[in-house]
DRENPA-3360 file (N, C-alpha, C; in nm, 2 decimals, always signed):
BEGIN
1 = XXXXXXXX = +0.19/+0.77/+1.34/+0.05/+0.79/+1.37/+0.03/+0.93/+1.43 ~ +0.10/+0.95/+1.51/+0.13/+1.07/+1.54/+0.08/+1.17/+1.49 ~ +0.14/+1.21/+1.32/+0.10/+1.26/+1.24/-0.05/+1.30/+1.18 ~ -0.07/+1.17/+1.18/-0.23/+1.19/+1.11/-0.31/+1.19/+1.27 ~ -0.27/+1.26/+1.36/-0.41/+1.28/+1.45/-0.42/+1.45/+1.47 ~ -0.31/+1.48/+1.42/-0.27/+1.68/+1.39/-0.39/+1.69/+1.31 ~ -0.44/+1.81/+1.34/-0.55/+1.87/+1.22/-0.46/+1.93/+1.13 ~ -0.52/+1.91/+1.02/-0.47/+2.05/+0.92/-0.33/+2.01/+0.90;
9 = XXXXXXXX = -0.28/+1.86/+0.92/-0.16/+1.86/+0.83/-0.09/+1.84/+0.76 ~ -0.01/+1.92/+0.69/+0.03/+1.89/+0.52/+0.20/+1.89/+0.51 ~ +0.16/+1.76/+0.43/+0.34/+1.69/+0.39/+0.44/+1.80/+0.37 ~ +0.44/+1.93/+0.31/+0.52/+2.03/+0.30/+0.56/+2.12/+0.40 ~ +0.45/+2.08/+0.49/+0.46/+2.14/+0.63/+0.58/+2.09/+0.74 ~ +0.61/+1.90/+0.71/+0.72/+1.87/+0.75/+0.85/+1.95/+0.79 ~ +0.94/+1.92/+0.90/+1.08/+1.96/+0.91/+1.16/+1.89/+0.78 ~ +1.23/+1.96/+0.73/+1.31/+1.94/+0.60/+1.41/+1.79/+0.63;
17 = XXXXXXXX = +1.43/+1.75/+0.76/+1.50/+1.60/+0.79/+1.38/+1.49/+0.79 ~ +1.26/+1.50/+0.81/+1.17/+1.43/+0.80/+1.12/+1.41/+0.65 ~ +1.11/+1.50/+0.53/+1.07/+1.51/+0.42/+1.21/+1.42/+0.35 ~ +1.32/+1.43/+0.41/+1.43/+1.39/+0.35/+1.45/+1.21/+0.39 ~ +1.35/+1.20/+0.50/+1.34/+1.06/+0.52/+1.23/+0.95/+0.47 ~ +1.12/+1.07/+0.42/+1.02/+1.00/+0.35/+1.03/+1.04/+0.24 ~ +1.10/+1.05/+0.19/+1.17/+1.09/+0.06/+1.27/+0.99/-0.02 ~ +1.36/+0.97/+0.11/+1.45/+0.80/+0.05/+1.35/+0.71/+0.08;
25 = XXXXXXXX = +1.24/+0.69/+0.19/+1.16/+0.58/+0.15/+1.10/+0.55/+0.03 ~ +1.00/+0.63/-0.01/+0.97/+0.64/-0.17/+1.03/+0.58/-0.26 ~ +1.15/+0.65/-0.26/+1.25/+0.65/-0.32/+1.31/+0.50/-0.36 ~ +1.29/+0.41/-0.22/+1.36/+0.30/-0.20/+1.24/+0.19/-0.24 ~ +1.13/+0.28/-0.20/+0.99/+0.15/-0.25/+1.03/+0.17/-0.40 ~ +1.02/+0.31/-0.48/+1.00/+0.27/-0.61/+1.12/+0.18/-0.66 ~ +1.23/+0.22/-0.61/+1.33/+0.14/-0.65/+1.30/-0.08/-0.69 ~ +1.25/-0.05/-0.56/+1.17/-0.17/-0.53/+1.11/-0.26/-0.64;
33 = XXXXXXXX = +1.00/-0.17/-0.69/+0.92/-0.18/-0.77/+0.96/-0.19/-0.94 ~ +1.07/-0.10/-0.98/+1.13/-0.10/-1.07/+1.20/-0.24/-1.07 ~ +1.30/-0.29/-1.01/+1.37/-0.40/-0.98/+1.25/-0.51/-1.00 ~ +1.16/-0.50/-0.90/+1.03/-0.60/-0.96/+1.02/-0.66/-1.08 ~ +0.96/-0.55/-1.13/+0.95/-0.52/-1.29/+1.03/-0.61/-1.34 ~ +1.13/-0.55/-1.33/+1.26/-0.60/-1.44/+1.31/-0.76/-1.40 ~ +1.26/-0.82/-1.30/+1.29/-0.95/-1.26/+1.15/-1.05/-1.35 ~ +1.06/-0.96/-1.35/+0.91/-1.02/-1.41/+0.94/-1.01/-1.56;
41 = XXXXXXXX = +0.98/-0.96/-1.62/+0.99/-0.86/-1.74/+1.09/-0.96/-1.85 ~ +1.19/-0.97/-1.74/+1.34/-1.10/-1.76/+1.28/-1.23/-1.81 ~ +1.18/-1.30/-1.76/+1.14/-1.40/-1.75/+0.99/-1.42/-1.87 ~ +0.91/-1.33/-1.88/+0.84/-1.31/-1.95/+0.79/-1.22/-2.02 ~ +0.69/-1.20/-2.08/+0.65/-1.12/-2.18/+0.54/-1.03/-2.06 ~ +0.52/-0.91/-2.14/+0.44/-0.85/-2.05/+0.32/-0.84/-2.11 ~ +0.28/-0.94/-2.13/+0.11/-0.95/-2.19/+0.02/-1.06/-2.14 ~ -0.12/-1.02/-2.15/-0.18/-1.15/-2.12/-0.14/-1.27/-2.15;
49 = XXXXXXXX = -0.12/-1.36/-2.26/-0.05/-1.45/-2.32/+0.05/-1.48/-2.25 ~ +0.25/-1.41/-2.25/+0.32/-1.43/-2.13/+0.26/-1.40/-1.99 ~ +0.21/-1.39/-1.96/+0.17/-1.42/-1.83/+0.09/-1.55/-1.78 ~ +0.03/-1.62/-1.93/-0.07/-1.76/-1.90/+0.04/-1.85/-1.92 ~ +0.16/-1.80/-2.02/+0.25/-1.90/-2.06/+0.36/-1.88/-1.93 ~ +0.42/-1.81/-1.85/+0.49/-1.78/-1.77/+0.45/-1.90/-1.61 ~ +0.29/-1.88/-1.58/+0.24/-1.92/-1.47/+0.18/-2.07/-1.53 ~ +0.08/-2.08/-1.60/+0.04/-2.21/-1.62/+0.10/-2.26/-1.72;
57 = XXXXXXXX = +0.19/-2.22/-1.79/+0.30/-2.30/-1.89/+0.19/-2.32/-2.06 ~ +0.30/-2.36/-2.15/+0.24/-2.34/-2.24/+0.19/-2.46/-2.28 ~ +0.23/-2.59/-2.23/+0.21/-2.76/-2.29/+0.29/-2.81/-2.31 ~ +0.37/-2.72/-2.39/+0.52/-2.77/-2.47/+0.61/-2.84/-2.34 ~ +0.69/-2.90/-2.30/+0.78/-2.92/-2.22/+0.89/-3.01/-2.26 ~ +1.06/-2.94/-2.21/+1.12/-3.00/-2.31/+1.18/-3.07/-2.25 ~ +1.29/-3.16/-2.33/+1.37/-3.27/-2.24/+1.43/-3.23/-2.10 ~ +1.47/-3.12/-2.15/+1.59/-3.07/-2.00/+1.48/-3.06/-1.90;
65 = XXXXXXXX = +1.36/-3.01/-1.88/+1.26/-2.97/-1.83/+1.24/-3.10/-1.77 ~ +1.21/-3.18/-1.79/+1.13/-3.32/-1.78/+1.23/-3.37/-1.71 ~ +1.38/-3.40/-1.74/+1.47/-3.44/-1.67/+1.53/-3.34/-1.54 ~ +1.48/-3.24/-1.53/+1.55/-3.14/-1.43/+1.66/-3.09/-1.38 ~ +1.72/-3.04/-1.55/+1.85/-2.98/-1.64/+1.91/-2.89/-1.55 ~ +1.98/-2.88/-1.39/+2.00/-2.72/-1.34/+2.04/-2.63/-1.41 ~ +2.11/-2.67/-1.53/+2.18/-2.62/-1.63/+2.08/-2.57/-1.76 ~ +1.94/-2.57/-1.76/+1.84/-2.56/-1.87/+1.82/-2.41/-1.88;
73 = XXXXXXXX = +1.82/-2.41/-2.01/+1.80/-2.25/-2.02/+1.65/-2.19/-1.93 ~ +1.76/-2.07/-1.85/+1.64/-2.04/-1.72/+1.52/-1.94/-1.82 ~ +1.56/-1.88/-1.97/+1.47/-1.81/-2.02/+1.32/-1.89/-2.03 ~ +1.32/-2.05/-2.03/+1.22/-2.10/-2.13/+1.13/-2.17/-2.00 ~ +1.02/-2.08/-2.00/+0.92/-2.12/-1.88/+0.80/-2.20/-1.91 ~ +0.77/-2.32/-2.06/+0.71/-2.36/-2.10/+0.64/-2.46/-2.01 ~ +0.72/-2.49/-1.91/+0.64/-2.57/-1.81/+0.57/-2.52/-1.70 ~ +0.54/-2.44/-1.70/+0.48/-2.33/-1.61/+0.52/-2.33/-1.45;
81 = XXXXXXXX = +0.47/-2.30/-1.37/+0.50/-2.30/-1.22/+0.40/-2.35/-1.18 ~ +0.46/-2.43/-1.06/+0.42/-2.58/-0.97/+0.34/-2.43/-0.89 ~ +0.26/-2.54/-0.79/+0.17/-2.47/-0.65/+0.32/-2.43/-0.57 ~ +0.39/-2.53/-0.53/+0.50/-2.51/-0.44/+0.58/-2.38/-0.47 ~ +0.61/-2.34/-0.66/+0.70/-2.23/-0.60/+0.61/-2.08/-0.60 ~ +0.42/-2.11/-0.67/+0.37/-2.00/-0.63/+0.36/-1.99/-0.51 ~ +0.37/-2.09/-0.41/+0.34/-2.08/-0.28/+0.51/-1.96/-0.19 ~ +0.60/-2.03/-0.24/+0.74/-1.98/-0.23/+0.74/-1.81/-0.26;
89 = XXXXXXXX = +0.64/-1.81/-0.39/+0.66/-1.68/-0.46/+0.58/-1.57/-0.36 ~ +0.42/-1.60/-0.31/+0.34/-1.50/-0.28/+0.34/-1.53/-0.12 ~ +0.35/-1.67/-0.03/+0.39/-1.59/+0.07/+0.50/-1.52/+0.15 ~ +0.59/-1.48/+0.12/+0.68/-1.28/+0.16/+0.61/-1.21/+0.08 ~ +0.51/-1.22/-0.01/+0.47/-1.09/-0.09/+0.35/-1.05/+0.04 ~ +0.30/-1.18/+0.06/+0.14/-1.11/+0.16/+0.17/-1.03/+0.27 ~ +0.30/-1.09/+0.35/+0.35/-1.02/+0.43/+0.40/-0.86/+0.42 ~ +0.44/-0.87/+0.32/+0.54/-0.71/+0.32/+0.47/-0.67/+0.23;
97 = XXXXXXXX = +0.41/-0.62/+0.13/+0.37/-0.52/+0.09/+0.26/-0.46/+0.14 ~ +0.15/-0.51/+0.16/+0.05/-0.45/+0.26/+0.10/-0.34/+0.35 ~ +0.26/-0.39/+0.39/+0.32/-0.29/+0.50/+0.34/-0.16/+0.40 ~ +0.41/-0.19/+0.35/+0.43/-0.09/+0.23/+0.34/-0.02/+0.18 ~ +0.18/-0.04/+0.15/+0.07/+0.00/+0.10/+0.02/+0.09/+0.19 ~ +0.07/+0.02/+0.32/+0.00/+0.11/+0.39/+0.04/+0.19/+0.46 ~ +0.18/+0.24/+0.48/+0.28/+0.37/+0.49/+0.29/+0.45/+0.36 ~ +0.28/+0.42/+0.25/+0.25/+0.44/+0.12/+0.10/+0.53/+0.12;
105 = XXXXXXXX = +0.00/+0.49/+0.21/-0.14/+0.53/+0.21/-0.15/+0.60/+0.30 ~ -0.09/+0.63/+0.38/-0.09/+0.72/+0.54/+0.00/+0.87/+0.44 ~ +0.09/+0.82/+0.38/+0.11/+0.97/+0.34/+0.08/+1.03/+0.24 ~ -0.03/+0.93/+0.16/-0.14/+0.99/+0.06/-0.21/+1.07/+0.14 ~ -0.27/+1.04/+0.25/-0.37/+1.11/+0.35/-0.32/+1.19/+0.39 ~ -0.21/+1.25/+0.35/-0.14/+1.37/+0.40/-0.10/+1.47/+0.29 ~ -0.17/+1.50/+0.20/-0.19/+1.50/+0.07/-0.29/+1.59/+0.06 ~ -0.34/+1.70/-0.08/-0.47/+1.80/-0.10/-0.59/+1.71/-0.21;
113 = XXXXXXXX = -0.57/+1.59/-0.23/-0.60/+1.50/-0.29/-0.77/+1.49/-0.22 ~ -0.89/+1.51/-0.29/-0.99/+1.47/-0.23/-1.02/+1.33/-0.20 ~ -1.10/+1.35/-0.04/-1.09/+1.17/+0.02/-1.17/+1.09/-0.07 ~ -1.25/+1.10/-0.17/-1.28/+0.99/-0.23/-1.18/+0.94/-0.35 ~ -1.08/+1.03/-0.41/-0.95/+0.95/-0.50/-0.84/+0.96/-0.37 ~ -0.81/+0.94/-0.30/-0.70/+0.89/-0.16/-0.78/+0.75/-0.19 ~ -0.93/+0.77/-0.15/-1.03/+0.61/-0.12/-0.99/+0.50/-0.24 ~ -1.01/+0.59/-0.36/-0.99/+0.49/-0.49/-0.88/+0.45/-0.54;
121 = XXXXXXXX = -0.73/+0.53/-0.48/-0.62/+0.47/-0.50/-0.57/+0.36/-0.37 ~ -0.60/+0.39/-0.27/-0.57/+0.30/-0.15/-0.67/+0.15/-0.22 ~ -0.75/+0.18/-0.24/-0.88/+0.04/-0.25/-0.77/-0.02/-0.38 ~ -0.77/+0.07/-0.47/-0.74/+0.01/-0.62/-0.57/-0.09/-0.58 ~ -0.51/+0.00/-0.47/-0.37/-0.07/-0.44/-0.39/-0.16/-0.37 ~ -0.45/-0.19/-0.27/-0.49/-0.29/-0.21/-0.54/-0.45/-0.31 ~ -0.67/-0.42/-0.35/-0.74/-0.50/-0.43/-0.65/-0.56/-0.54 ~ -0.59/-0.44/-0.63/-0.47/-0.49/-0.71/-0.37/-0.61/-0.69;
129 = XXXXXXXX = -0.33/-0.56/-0.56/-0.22/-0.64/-0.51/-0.29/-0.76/-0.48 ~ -0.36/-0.79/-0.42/-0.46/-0.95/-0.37/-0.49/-1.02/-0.50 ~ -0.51/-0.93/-0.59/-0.53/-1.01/-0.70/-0.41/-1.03/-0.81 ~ -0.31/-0.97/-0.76/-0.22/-0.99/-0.84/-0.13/-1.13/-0.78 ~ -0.12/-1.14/-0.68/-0.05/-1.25/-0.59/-0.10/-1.33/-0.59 ~ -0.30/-1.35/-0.60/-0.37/-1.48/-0.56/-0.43/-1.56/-0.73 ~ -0.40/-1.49/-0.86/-0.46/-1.50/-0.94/-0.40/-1.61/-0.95 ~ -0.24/-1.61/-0.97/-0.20/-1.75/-1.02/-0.24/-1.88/-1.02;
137 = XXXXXXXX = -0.25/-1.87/-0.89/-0.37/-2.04/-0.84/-0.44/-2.05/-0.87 ~ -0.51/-1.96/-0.98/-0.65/-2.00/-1.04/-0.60/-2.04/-1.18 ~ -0.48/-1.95/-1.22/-0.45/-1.95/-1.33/-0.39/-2.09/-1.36 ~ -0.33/-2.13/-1.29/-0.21/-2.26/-1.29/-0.34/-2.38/-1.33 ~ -0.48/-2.34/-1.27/-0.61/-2.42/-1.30/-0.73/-2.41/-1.43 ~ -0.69/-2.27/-1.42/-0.75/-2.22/-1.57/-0.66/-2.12/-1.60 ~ -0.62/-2.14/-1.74/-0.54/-2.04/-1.78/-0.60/-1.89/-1.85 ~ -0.74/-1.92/-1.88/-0.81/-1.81/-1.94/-0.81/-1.74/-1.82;
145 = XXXXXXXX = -0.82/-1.68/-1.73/-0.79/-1.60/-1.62/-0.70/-1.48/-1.66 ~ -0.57/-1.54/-1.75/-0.42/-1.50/-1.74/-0.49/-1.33/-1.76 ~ -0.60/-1.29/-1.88/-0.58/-1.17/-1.87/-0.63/-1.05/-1.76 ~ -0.67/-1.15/-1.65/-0.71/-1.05/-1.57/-0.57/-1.05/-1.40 ~ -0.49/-1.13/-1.47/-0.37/-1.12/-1.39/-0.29/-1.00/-1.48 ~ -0.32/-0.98/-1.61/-0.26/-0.86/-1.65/-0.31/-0.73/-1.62 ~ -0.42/-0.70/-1.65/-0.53/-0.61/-1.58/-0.47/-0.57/-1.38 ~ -0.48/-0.67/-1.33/-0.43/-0.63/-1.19/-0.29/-0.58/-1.16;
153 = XXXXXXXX = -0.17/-0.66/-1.27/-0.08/-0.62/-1.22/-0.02/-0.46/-1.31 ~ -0.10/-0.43/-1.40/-0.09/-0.34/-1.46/-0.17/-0.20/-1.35 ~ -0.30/-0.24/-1.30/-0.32/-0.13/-1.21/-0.23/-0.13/-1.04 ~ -0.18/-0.24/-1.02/-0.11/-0.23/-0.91/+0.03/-0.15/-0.96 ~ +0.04/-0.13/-1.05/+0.19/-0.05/-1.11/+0.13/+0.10/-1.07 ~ -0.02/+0.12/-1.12/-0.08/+0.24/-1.16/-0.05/+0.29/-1.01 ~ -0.12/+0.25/-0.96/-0.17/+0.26/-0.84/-0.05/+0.30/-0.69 ~ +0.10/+0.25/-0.74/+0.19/+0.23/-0.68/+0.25/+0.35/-0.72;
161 = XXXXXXXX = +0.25/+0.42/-0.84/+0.33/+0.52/-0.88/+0.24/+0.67/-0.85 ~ +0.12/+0.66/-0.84/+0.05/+0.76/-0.74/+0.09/+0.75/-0.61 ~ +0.09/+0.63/-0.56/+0.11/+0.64/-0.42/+0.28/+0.73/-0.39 ~ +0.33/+0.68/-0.47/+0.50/+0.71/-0.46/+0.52/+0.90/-0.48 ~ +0.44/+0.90/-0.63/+0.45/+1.07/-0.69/+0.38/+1.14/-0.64 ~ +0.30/+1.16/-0.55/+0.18/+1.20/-0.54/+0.26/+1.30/-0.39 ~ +0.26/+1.20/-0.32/+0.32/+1.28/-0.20/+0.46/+1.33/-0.20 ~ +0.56/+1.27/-0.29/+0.63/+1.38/-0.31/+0.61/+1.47/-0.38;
169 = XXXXXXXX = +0.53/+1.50/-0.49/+0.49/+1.63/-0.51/+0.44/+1.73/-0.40 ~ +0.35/+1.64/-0.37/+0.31/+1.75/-0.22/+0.37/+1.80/-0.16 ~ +0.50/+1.74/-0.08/+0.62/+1.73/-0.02/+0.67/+1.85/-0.02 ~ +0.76/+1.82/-0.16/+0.85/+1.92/-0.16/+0.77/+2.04/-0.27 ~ +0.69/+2.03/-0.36/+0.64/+2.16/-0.43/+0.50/+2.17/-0.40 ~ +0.39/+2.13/-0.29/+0.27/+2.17/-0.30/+0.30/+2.27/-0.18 ~ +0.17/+2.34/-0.18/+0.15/+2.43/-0.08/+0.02/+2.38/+0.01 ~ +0.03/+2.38/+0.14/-0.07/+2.35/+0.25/-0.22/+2.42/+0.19;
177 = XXXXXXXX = -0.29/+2.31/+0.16/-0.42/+2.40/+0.17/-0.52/+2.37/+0.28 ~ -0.65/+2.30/+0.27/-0.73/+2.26/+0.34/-0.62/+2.13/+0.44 ~ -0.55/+2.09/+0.42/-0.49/+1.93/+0.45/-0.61/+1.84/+0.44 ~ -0.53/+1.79/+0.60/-0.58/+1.62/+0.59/-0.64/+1.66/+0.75 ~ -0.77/+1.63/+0.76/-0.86/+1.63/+0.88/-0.85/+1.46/+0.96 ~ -0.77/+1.46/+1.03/-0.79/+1.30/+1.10/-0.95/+1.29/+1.19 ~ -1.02/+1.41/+1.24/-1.11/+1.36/+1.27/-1.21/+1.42/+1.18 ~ -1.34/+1.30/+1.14/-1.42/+1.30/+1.07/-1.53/+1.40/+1.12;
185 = XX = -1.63/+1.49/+0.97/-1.68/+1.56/+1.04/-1.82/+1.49/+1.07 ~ -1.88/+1.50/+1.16/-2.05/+1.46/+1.17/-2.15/+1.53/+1.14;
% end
């Protein structure tokens, strides 16, 4: 916090050990995010459709399923997901990413980025994420929803890879212009 109460200051302005520390953070969120991906990705299709058949299942359900096979092939998610394990799934997500969003958004604000796209990527990450975690319970009740769980988790990607590229560009190849004013003008 420290940081954002300096007038005038910009991410490249950092000591080169501090750039180097929010540098592996980034670094370690996007890692994060990629790994995500690829856990979501494994399991389903990445379209509206896999994502209604992934969360509210497709009807089909097979024997192993029915009998509760530990042994059932883990690819085939035709029975969709109970309340209990979206419950399992989204709450550590409500908790920890917001944290993330929002260290993620403190050094957008440190950035030459004008305050109303800082406004529309912080909102769009935020909102994204709420809807990408809370959709499913609607979905598991109505499946026609599914494509606006693709819609959110598609701009929560967007949204995440600004937040990530954006300040390291700054970082290490922008130059200080106007910065980031922590106090507002009247």
């Amino acid at each position: 916090m420290h940081y954002l109460t300096r007038q005038r200051l910009h991410l490249s302005l950092f000591h080169p050990l501090m750039k180097i520390l929010m540098t592996l953070y980034i670094l370690s969120v996007g890692a994060g995010v990629y790994v995500a991906s690829l856990k979501y990705t494994d399991r389903a299709e990445y379209t509206a459709e896999g994502m209604e058949t992934w969360v509210a299942g497709s009807g089909e359900v097979s024997e192993d399923e029915l009998l509760g096979d530990p042994f059932a092939d883990m690819d085939d998610y035709s029975a969709g997901m109970s309340r209990r394990e979206l419950v399992d799934i989204v709450h550590p997500h409500l908790f920890t990413v917001p944290m993330v969003l929002f260290l993620l958004g403190h050094l957008l604000h440190l950035t030459r980025l004008p305050d109303w796209l800082k406004l529309t990527i912080n909102v769009g990450a935020f909102g994204s994420f709420g809807a990408t975690f809370l959709l499913p319970f609607l979905i598991i009740e109505d499946s026609t929803l599914a494509p606006l769980l693709y819609i959110s988790s598609a701009l929560m990607l967007v949204t995440f890879v600004a937040l990530c590229a954006v300040p390291l560009w700054e970082m290490w190849l922008g130059k200080p212009g106007q910065g980031f004013n922590a106090i507002p003008k009247r």
